[in-house]
ROSEDREN-835598 format. One record per residue (C-alpha): residue in three letters; x negated, y negated, z negated. Coordinates in steps of 0.02 Angstrom, whole numbers, plus 32768, in hexadecimal, padded with zeros to 4 digits. Example, Ala and Ser with C-alpha at 12.3 -4.5 7.8 and 13.67 -1.06 7.14 Angstrom:
2
> residuo:u:v:w
> ala:7D99:80E1:7E7A
> ser:7D54:8035:7E9B
This chain:
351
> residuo:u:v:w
> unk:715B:D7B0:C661
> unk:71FA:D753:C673
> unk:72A5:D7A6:C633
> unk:7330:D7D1:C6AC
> unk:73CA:D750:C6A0
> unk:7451:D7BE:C68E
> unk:74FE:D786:C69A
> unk:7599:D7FA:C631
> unk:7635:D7C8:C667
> unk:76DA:D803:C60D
> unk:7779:D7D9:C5E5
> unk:77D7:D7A4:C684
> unk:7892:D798:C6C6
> unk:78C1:D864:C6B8
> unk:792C:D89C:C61B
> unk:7885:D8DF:C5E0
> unk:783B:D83A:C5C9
> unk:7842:D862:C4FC
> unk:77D6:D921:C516
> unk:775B:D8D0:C57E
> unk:773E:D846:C4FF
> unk:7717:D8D0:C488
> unk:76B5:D922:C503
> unk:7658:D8AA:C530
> unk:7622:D88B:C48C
> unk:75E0:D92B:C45A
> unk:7565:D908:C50C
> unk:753C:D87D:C4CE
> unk:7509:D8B6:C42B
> unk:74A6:D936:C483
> unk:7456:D8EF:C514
> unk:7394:D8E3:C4F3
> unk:7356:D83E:C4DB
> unk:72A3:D879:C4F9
> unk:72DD:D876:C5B6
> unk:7355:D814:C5C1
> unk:73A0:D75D:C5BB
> unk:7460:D774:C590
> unk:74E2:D6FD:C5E9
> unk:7581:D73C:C598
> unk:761F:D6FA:C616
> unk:76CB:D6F8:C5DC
> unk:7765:D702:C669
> unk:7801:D6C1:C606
> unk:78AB:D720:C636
> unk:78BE:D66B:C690
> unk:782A:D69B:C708
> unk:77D0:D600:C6C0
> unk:7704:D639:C695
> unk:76AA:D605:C5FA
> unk:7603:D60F:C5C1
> unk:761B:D67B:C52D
> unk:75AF:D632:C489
> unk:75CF:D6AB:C406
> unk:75A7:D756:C442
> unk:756D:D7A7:C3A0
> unk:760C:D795:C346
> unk:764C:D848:C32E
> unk:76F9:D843:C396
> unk:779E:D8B7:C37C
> unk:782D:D8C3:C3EC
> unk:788A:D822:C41A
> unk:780A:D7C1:C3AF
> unk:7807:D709:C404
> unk:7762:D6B4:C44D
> unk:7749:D609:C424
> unk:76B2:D5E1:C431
> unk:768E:D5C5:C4E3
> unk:7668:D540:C56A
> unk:76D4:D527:C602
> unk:765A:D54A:C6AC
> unk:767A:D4D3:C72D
> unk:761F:D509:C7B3
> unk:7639:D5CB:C7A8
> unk:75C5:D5EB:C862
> unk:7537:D599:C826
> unk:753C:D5D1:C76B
> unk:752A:D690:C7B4
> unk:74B9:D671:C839
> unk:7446:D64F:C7B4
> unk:744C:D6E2:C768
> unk:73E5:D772:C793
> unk:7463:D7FF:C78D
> unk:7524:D808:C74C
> unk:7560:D893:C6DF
> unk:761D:D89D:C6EE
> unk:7671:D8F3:C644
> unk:7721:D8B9:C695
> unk:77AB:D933:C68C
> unk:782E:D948:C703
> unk:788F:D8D8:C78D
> unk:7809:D845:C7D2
> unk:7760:D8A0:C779
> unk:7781:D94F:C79B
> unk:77DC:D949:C844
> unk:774F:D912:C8B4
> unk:777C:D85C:C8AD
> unk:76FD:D819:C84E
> unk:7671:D89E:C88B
> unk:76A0:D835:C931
> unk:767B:D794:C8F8
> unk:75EE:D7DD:C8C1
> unk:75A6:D81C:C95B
> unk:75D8:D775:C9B4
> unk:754E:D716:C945
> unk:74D7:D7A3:C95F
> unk:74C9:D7C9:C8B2
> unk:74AC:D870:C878
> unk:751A:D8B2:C7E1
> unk:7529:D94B:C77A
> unk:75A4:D9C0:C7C4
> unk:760D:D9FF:C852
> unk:760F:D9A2:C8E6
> unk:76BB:D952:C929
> unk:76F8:DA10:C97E
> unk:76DF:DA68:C8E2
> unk:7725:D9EF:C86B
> unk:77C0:D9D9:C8E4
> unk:77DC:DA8E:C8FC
> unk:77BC:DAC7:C83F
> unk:7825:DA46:C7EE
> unk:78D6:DA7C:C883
> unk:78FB:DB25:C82B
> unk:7953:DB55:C8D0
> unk:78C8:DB3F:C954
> unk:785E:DB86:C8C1
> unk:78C0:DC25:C8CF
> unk:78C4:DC2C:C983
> unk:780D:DC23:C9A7
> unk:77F1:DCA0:C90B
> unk:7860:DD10:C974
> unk:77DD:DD0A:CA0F
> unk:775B:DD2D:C98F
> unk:77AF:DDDD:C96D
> unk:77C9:DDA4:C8C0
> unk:7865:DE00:C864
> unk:78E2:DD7F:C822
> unk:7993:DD85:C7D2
> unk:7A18:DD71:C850
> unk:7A5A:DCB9:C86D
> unk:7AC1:DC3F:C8C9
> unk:7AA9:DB90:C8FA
> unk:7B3A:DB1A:C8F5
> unk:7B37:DA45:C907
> unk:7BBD:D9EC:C8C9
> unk:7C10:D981:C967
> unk:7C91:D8D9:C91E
> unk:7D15:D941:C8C5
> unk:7CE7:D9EB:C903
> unk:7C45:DA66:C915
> unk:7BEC:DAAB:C9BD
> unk:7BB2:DB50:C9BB
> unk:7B16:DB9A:C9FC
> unk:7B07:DC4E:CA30
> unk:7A5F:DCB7:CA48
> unk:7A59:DC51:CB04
> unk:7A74:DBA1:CAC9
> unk:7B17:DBB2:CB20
> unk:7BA6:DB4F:CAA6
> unk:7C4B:DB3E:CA7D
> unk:7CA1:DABE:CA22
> unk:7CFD:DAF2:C995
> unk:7D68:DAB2:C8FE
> unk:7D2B:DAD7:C84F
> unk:7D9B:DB69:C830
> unk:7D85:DBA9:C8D5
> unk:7CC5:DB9E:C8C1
> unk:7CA2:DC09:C80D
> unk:7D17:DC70:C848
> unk:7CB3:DCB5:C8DD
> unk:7BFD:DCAE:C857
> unk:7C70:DD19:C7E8
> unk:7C80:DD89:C875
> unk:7BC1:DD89:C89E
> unk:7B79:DD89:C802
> unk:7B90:DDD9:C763
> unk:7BA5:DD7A:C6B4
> unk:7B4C:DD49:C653
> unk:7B14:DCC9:C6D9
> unk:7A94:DC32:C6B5
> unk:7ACA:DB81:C6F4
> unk:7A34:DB12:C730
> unk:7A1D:DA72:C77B
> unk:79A7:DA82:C7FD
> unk:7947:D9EE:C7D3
> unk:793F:D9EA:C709
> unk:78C4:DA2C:C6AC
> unk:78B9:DA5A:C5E7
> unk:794C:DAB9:C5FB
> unk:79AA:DA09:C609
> unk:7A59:DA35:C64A
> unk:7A52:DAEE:C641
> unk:7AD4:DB5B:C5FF
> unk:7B08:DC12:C5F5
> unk:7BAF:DC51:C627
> unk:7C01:DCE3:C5F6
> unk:7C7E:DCF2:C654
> unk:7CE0:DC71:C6E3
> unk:7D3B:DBE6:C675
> unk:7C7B:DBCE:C62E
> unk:7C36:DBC6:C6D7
> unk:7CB2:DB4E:C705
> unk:7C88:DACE:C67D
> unk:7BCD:DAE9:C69F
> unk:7BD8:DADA:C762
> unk:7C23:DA2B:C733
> unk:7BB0:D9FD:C6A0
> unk:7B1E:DA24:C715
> unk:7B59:D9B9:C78F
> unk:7B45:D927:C71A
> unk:7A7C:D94A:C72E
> unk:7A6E:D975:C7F9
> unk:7ACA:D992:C87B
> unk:7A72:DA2C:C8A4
> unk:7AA9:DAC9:C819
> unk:7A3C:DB74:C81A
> unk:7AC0:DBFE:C7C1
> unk:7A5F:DC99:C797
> unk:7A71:DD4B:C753
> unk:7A46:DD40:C69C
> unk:79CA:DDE5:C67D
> unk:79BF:DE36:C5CC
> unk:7915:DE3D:C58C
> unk:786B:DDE4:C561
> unk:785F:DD3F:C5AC
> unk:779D:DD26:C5C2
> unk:7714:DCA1:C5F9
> unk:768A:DC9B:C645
> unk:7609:DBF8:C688
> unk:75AF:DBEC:C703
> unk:7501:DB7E:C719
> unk:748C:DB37:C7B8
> unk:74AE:DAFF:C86E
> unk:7479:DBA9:C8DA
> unk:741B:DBF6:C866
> unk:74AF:DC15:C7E3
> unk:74AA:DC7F:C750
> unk:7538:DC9A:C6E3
> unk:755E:DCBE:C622
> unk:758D:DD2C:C5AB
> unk:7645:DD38:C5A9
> unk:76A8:DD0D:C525
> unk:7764:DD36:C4DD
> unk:7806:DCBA:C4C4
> unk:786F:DCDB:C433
> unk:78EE:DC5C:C42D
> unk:7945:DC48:C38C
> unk:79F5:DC03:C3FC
> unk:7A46:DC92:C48A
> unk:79C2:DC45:C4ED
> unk:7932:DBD2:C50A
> unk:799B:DB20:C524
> unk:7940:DA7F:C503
> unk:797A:DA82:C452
> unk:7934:DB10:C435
> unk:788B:DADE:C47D
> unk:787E:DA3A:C40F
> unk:790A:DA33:C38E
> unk:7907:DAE3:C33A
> unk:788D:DB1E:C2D8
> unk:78B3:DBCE:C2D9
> unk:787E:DBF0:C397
> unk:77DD:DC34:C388
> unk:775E:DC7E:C40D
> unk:76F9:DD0E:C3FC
> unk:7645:DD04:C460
> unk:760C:DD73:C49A
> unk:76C2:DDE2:C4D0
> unk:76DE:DE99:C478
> unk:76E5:DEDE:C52B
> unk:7688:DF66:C586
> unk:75CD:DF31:C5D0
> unk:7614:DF65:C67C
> unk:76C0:DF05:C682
> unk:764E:DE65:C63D
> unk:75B1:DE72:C6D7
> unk:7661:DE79:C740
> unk:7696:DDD2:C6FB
> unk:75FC:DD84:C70A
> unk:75E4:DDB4:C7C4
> unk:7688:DD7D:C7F6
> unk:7660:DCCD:C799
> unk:75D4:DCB2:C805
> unk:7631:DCEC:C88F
> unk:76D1:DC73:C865
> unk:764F:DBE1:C85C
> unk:75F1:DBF5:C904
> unk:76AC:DC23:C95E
> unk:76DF:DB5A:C92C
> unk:7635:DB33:C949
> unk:7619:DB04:C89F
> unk:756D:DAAE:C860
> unk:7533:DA87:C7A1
> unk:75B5:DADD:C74A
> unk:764E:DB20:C71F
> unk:76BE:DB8E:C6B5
> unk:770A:DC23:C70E
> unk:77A4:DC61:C6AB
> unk:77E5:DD1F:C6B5
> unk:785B:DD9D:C667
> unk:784A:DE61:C63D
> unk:78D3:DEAF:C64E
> unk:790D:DF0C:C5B7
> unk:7945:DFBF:C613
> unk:78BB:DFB6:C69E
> unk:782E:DF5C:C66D
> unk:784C:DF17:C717
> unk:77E9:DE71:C72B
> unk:7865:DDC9:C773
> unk:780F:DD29:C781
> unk:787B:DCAC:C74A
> unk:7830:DBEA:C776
> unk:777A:DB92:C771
> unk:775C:DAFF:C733
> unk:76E7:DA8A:C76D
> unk:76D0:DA08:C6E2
> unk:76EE:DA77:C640
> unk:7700:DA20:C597
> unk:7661:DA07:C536
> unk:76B3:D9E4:C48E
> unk:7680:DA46:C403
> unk:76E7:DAC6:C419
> unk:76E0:DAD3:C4CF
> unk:76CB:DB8B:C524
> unk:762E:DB3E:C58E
> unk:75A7:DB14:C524
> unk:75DD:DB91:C4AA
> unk:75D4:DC18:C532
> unk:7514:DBDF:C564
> unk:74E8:DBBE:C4A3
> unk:7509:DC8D:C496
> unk:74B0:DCA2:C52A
> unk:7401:DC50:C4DF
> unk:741F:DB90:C547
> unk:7435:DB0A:C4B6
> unk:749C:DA9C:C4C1
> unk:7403:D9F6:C4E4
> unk:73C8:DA71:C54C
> unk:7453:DA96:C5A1
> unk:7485:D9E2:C5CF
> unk:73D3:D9E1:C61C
> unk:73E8:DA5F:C69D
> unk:7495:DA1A:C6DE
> unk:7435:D968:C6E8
> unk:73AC:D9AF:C751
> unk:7414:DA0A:C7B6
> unk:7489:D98B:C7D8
> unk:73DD:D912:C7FB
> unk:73C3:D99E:C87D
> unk:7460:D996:C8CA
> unk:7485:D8DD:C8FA
């Protein structure tokens, strides 16, 4: 019986370029070669593709690849390929852009489709379909920065265009500090900030910026800050869910990657009820984007309440070694080979 051709593509042009390289090695490491013929493909931040030649090298975080071949002809190097496993991270692999190319050379991949991918990775049209779904969320506004100045977007979509000051001055009126700062399009925590009070959110609004246009400023909540993953195209099943405990005031991409001292704790310390809760809204997050293959659906319990707020999914979660996702399934009895498996089947299902 011949082996699947299976193409892993990482890297790419996003300011995650470096976590998926690490990702993508840990896959690749992984991946069972029982099953499977590996064609690892590296996107430089350039956009330029490369077959990758040195996959078993153990990577860390900004680690260089130079051992690779330029493709020339990147259409007919995929097409033949059997199926494509994306581990790309953020803007141009997570967005739905290269799930569309995907699609228009009919080949299938592992993952969300190009609505999914789209919708997860823009926090702000995340959050407005989540509220549809009757899912509880911190309150929020939505500003875009506009030349010199900032429109503002109310509950409608009516806007207004506003000057910096004039602009945190009406969030300061809406929301209370401390206040989160988020691209809309970033992921790893790239570009967020908290804000404790208005001469903070001013700096952050404009830092932001420097990552997207679009700028998601939340309610920050006081409590656990919980995960949960989610596994299959309609038949989806979901994890155990495990705890953040960020060793910075909170979980920023340094400390995701850089400090040591963030740990996780799988499975939570929370009450058997509040988790089921979790792991039904998960699924229910997932199939509201019309998700498919996976994700990681990301919540906080609030400290006073024990009220449940879903804070973002995401559709391509990391797959380093210390990533939430196969960490999450490992406690939940799915192996890591084994786990890669399943999303390669599924995603051979879902073309």
């Amino acid at each position: 019986m011949s082996k699947t051709k299976l193409g892993v593509i990482f890297g790419g042009m996003s300011t995650e370029n470096e976590v998926s390289v690490v990702s993508a090695n840990s896959v690749l490491r992984n991946i069972d070669p029982e099953k499977y013929e590996i064609y690892p493909i590296y996107i430089g931040k350039d956009g330029i593709w490369y077959q990758c030649k040195d996959r078993q090298e153990k990577r860390e975080l900004g680690e260089k690849i130079h051992n690779k071949e330029k493709i020339t002809n990147v259409m007919e190097y995929l097409n033949n390929l059997d199926v494509l496993f994306p581990v790309l991270h953020g803007l141009y692999g997570e967005d739905g852009s290269i799930q569309g190319l995907f699609k228009l050379i009919k080949k299938p991949f592992v993952g969300c489709g190009v609505l999914a991918s789209s919708v997860g990775m823009d926090k702000v049209y995340t959050k407005i379909i989540f509220d549809k779904a009757g899912l509880k969320q911190a309150k929020y506004e939505y500003i875009r920065k506009y030349k010199e100045h900032y429109i503002y977007v109310d509950n409608y979509f009516n806007e207004e265009i506003l000057n910096l000051e004039e602009v945190t001055e009406k969030i300061a009126n809406n929301l209370k500090f401390p206040v989160f700062i988020k691209p809309s399009n970033s992921g790893s925590s790239v570009g967020v900030n908290k804000a404790k009070n208005k001469e903070e959110l001013k700096k952050y609004v404009e830092q932001a910026a420097e990552f997207d246009a679009k700028i998601l400023i939340e309610e920050g909540i006081e409590g656990k800050e919980v995960e949960c993953a989610v596994l299959g195209n309609e038949e989806v099943i979901a994890s155990c869910v495990g705890e953040i405990k960020p060793a910075e005031d909170f979980y920023s991409y340094d400390a995701k990657y850089k400090n040591e001292e963030s740990r996780t704790e799988i499975p939570a310390n929370i009450p058997e009820k509040i988790t089921n809760e979790i792991r039904r809204q998960a699924i229910k997050a997932f199939k509201a984007i019309d998700g498919k293959g996976l994700s990681r659906v990301d919540f906080f319990i609030e400290k006073e309440t024990n009220q449940i707020y879903i804070n973002e999914i995401n559709t391509l979660p990391g797959f380093t070694n210390i990533s939430m996702y196969p960490m999450l399934w490992e406690a939940s009895g799915i192996c890591y080979q084994e786990l890669l498996t399943k999303l390669i089947e599924l995603g051979k299902k879902n073309p």
